[in-house]
N, C-alpha and C positions, 0 to 999 in steps of 0.2 A: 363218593368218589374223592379222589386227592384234587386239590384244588386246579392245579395246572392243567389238570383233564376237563374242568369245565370252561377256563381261559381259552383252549383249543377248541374246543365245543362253540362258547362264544363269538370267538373270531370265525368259525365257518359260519355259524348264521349270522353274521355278517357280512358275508360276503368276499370274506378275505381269502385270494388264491394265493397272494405271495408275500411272503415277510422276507424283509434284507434287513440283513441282519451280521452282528460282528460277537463271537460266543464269549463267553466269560463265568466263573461261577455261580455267580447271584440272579444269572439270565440263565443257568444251564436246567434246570424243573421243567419249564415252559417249553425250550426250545427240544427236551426231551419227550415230551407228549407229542408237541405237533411230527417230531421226526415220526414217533409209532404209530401214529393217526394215519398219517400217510398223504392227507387228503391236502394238506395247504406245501407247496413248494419253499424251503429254503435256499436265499441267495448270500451263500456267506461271502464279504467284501475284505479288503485288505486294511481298509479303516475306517472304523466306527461311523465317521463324518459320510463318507461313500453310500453308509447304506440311509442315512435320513435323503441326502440328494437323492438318493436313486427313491427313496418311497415318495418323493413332492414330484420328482421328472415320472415315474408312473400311471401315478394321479391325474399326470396335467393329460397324458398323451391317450388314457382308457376315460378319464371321466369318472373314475372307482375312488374311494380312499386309499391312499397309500399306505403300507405299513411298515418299521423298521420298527429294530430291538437291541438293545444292548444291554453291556452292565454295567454294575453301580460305579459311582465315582471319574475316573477317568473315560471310560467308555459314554456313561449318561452322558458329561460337559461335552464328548466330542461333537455328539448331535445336534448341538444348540447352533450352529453354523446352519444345515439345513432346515431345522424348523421355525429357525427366522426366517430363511428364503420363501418357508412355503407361507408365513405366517405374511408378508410386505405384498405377496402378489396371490394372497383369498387361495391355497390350496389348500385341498382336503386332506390333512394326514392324522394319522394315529401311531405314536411314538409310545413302548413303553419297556420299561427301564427297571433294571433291579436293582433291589437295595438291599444293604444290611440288614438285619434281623433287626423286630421292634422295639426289642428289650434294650437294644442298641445305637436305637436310631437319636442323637442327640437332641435335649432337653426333657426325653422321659424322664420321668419318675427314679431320682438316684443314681442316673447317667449324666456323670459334667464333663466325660473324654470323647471324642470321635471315634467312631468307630474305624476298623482299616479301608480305608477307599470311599469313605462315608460321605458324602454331597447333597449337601439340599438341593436335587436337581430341580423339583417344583417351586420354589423360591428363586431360581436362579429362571427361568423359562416364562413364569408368568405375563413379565413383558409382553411376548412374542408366543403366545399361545392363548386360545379362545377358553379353555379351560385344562387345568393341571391337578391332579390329585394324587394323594398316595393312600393307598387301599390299607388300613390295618385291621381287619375283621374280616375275614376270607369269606364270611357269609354277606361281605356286599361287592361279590367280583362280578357278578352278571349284571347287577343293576350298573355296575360302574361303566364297563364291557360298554354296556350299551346307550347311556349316556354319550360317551366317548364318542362313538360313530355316528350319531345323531346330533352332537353337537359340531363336529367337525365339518358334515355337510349340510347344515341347514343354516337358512339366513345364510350372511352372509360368508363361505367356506372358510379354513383356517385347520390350523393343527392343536391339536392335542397333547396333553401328554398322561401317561398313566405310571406311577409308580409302583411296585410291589415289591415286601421286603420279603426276606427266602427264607420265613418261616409261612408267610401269608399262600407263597405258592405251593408250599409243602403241607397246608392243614388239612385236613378230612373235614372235607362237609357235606351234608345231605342236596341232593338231587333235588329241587322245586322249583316250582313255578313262583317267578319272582315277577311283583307289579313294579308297573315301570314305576321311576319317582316323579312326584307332582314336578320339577321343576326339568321334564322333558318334553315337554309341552313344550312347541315351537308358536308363537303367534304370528300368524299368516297375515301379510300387508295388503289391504284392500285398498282396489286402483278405485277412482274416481271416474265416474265417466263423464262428470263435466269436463273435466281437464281434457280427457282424448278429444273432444268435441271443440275445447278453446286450440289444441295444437295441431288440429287437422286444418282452424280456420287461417290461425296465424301463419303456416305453408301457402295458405291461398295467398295469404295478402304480401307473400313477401319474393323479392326478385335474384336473392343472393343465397339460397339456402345450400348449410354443408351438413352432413353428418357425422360426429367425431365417433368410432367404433373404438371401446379400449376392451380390456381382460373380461369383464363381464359378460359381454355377448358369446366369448365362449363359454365361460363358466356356468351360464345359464343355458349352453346349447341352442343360441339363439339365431344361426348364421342365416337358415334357409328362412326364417323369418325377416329378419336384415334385408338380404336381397330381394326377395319380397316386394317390402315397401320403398327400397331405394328404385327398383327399376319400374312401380310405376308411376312414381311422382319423376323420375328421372332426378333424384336427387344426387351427386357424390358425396362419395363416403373415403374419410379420412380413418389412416387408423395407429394408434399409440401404440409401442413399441410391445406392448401385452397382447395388443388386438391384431397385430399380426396372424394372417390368415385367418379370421372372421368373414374377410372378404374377399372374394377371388379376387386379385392382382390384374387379372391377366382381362379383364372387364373394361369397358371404358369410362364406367364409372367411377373404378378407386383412383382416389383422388394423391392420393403418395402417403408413405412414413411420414408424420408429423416429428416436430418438437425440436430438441436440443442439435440432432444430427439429423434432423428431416429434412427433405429434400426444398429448396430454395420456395420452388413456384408450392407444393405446399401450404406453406407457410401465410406466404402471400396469401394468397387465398383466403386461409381462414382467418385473417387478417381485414379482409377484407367484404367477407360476409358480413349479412343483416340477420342470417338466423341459423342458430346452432342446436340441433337435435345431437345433444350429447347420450352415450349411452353407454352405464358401464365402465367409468373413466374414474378420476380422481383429481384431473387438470393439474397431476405432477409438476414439480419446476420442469421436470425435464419435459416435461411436455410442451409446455406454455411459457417458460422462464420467469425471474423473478417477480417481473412486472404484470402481478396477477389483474392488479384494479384498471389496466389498461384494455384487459381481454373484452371487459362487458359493455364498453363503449361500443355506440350504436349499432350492437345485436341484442337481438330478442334470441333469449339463453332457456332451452329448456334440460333439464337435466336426470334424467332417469337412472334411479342407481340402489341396490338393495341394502346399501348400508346408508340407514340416514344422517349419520358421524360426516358424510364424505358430501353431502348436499351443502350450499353456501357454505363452503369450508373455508375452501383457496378463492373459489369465484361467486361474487352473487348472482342469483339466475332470478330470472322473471318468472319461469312456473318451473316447482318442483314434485317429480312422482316418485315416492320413499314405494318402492319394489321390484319386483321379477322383471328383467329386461324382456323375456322370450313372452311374457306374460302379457308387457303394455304394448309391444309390436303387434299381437294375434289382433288387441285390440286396434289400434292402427290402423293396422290391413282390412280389419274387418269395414272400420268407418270410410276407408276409402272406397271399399266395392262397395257398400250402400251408397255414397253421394256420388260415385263414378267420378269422383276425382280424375283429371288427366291432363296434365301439360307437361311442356318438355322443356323447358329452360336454355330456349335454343342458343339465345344471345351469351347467358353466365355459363354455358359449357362451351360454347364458341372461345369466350376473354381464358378458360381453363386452359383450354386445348395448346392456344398462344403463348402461354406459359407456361405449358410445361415443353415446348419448344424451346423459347428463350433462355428460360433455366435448367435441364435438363441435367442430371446426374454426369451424364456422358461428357458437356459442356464445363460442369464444374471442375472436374478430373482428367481435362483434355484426353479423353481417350480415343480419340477421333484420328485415323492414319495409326502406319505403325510405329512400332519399338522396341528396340531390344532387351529394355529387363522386364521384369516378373512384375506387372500389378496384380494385386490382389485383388481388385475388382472383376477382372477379365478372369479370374478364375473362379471365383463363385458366379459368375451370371454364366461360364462355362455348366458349371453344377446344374445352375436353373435351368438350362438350356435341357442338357440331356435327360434331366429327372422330369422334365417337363410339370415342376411344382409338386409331384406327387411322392412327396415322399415326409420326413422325419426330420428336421435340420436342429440340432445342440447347438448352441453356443457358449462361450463364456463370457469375460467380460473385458472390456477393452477396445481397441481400433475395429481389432475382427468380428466383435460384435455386431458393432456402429456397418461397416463395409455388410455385413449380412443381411441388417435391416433394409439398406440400402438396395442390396444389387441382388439378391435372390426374392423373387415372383412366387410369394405365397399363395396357395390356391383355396388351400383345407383348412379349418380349426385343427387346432389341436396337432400342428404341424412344425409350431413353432415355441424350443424349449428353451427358456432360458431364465437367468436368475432376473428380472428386472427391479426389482427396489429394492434390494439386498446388497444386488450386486457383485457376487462371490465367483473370486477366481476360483476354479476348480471345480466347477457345477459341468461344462460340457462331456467330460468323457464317464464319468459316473451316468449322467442321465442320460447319453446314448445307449451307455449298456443296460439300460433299466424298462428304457422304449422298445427297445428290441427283444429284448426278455417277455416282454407286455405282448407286443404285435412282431409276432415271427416274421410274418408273411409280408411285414412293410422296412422297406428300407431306410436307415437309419444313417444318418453322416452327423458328424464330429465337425464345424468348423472351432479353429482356438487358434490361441495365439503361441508362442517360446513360454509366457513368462505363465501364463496361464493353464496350460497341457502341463507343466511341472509341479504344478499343487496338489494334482492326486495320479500321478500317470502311475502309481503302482496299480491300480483298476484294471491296468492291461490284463493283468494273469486273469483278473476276476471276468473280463472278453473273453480271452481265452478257455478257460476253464470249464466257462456254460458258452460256449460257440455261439458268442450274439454275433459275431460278423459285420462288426459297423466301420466305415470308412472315415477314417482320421484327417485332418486338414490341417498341416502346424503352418502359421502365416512365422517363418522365424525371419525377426530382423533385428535379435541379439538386445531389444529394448523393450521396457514396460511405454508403449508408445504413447498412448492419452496422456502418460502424465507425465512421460519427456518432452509432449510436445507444450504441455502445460506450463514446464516448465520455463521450456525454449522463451515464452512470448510473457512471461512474466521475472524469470528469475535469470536474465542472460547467461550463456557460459557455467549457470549450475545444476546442469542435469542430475542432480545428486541423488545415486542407489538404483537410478534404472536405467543405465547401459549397464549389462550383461556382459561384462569380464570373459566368462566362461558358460558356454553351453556344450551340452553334450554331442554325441552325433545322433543325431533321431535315428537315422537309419539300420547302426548298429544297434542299438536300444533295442526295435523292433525284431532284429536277428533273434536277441536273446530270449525274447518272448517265443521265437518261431512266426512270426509275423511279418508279411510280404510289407516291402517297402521301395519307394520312391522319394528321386527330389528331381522338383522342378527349379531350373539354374538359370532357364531364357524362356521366353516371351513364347519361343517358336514351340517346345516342348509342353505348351500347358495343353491343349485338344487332344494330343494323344494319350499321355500319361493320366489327366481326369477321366479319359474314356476308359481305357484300361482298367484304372482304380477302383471306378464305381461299378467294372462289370468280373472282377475277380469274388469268386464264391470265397471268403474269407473274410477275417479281419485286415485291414491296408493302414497303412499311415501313410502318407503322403506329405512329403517334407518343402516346403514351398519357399524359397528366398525371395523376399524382398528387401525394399529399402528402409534401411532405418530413418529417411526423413520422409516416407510417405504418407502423407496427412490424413484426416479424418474428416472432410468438409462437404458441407458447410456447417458450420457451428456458431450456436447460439451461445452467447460467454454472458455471465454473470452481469446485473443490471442493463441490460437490452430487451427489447420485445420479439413477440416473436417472429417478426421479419425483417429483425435488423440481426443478419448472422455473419458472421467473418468467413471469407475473406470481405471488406466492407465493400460498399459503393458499386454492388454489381445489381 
């Protein structure tokens, strides 16, 4: 068979239903098999970058490896955007890329010119990828194939990349049965069972216990475990802007969004524990701020996490278990129904309760009585309200991020998409279309911000095209707001590069696509228009004015801990 017939071959037995993908000549062999194959979907995007987002936003929201494709040179470098994003926040991708022919690929034998569009993309990606390769012997495409997929999702997830030059996907080679290679061997981390038995006692003996839930406990599909053992110790469970929807919201247990924009009482709180079952986290600045060696003061720190790189990194813990989250919770629960562990922590969920009264979201952002302009609070908790949690929410990156974490009531894993350590504008409308693509049957909404929905909103056609029908949310208030308000409190009077001179009109925008649209202009218009939006069979945008000085609070700024957050002294 010709090479690119077993690439296709390959990727079905693995698993793969869909590749997004941006075409090009040195990618077109490959993406001509899988087109006569039939069997794997093609989602061609409007830029190259679109389709790595949409294969890390597929990943996050099935649980599968994501796949994208492009080609050599310009097309490969676009990707590197998204497989950083999937590479900062443990997603499972398989990225692979065409190249020039071998004979041409710079520093062979008697080649000292580049070739046209020629890019050392695996040189350039290593960084921000678990492993990278470029295949030149077409009789090792299956071992690679499969490498590839094995290492993307095992330990701990990440992305890949695969190179192949367009002589390698054009060769002829024979059909066989290829042994996997020695170095696919994954070594499996073995839990301790003394430890379960020291951290079932240390819960006995201790009177403040919180739970930090981050990206892991979904990654490892670990939630119904989680809940679990938090509701029979009664412990609360906090959770980092990754761990979003690990735990239903809506519980009296979750404890709120931690960290940088987490909510006051929070904070407190974990502040103020004596014992932290961390699980699946990394104790990000943005998590914990910069004042790491303050966090370990008088708590007893246990920290469960399957990359041992990320154990006593940022924080030193008193016990640590280098594995499977979903793995040492089975164990957990298991020791708790053998000793019938069971107390309720009446008094430290009583001091909880009181605080998140005192501090209250609602309290920070006086949103209490009415008003006549547009917060963008009241329109995402509107969102939460009608979707009652159950649905898909993208974001990007920015105020309306921070407002999302905040004020929409996560129910589900795998519910909440967004770039977090990467941080990349232009990640929400690509991986709505990519969730939707993924899970027809679940609805999908777009929150973003002006500066943000402008980084890839040519995607629209690519909505359109494959009829995902996701509902759009632009917060426009004409500024890049985090980092005007950044500016506001550091650099007076020089807001410089992020007010927005000129924005389009979303609405017409959306015309042109053929796509219904709305703006919301008062306070009074936000209930009907989000009811509206979210129940029109189509794709919507939904154009939302706000203010340009409407804050992002509370925040934790640069050498503070974590319950000293601005605005101060509350």
């Amino acid at each position: 068979m010709i090479a690119n017939q077993l690439i296709c071959k390959k990727l079905k037995e693995n698993n793969t239903k869909v590749i997004f993908e941006y075409p090009g000549g040195n990618i077109a062999p490959i993406l001509d098999a899988v087109k006569l194959d039939g069997k794997i979907d093609l989602v061609v995007t409007r830029n190259d970058q679109a389709a790595s987002l949409m294969a890390d936003a597929y990943a996050r929201a099935t649980g599968e490896v994501g796949v994208c494709m492009a080609t050599v040179g310009p097309g490969a470098t676009n990707l590197i955007s998204g497989i950083a994003t999937a590479y900062f926040d443990s997603i499972p991708m398989v990225a692979i890329t065409g190249q020039v022919g071998t004979a041409f690929i710079k520093g062979n034998k008697g080649t000292r010119q580049i070739g046209f569009q020629e890019a050392d993309i695996v040189n350039m990606v290593k960084p921000v990828t678990k492993w990278a390769y470029t295949v030149k012997k077409a009789q090792n495409i299956g071992q690679v194939i499969d490498k590839a997929f094995k290492t993307a999702k095992s330990g701990r997830p990440g992305p890949v990349l695969i190179d192949l030059p367009m002589d390698v996907q054009r060769a002829m080679i024979e059909e066989v049965d290829i042994l996997a290679w020695e170095d696919l061997k994954i070594k499996k981390t073995r839990i301790e069972r003394s430890k379960i038995k020291t951290i079932i006692q240390q819960i006995k003996d201790t009177k403040k216990p919180v739970i930090i839930a981050g990206g892991g406990v979904i990654l490892s599909n670990a939630s119904n475990e989680l809940k679990n053992f938090s509701k029979k110790l009664s412990i609360p469970v906090a959770n980092t802007l990754m761990g979003l929807g690990s735990f239903d919201q809506q519980d009296d247990l979750f404890l709120g969004f931690m960290g940088c924009y987490g909510s006051r009482y929070c904070n407190k709180i974990i502040a103020e524990a004596d014992f932290i079952l961390a699980l699946g986290n990394r104790f990000a600045i943005r998590a914990i701020g910069t004042e790491s060696k303050n966090f370990s003061k008088n708590k007893y720190i246990v920290h469960i996490d399957i990359d041992r790189a990320e154990i006593n990194n940022r924080v030193k813990v008193n016990l640590p278990l280098n594995c499977d989250v979903k793995e040492a919770l089975k164990l957990l629960n298991e020791a708790v129904e053998m000793e019938k562990i069971s107390f309720s922590n009446k008094e430290w969920l009583s001091h909880i309760k009181e605080y998140k009264e005192k501090y209250s979201l609602e309290n920070e952002y006086g949103l209490a009585g009415s008003y006549a302009k547009v917060r963008p609070q009241c329109i995402i908790s509107k969102i939460s309200e009608i979707t009652g949690g159950n649905t898909i929410v993208t974001t990007d990156v920015g105020q309306h991020q921070m407002w999302t974490a905040q004020f929409f009531k996560y129910r589900y894993p795998r519910t909440n998409l967004t770039s977090g350590g990467l941080g990349i504008m232009g990640y929400g409308l690509p991986a709505a279309i990519a969730a939707k693509y993924a899970l027809k049957n679940k609805q999908v909404i777009n929150i973003t911000g002006d500066g943000s929905f402008q980084m890839n909103l040519q995607e629209l056609a690519t909505a359109v095209q494959y009829k995902t029908h996701v509902k759009i949310f632009i917060m426009r208030n004409n500024t890049l707001g985090l980092v005007k308000h950044f500016q506001d409190r550091n650099f007076p009077g020089k807001a410089t590069s992020t007010e927005f001179e000129y924005n389009p009109n979303f609405v017409k925008l959306a015309e042109t696509y053929g796509i219904k649209a709305y703006t919301i202009e008062r306070a009074n218009q936000i209930d009907s228009i989000v009811t509206d939006a979210l129940k029109y069979d189509g794709t919507v945008i939904v154009e939302c004015s706000i203010d340009a000085d409407e804050p992002s609070i509370p925040e934790m700024e640069g050498g503070h801990y974590l319950d000293d957050q601005y605005p101060y002294g509350r």
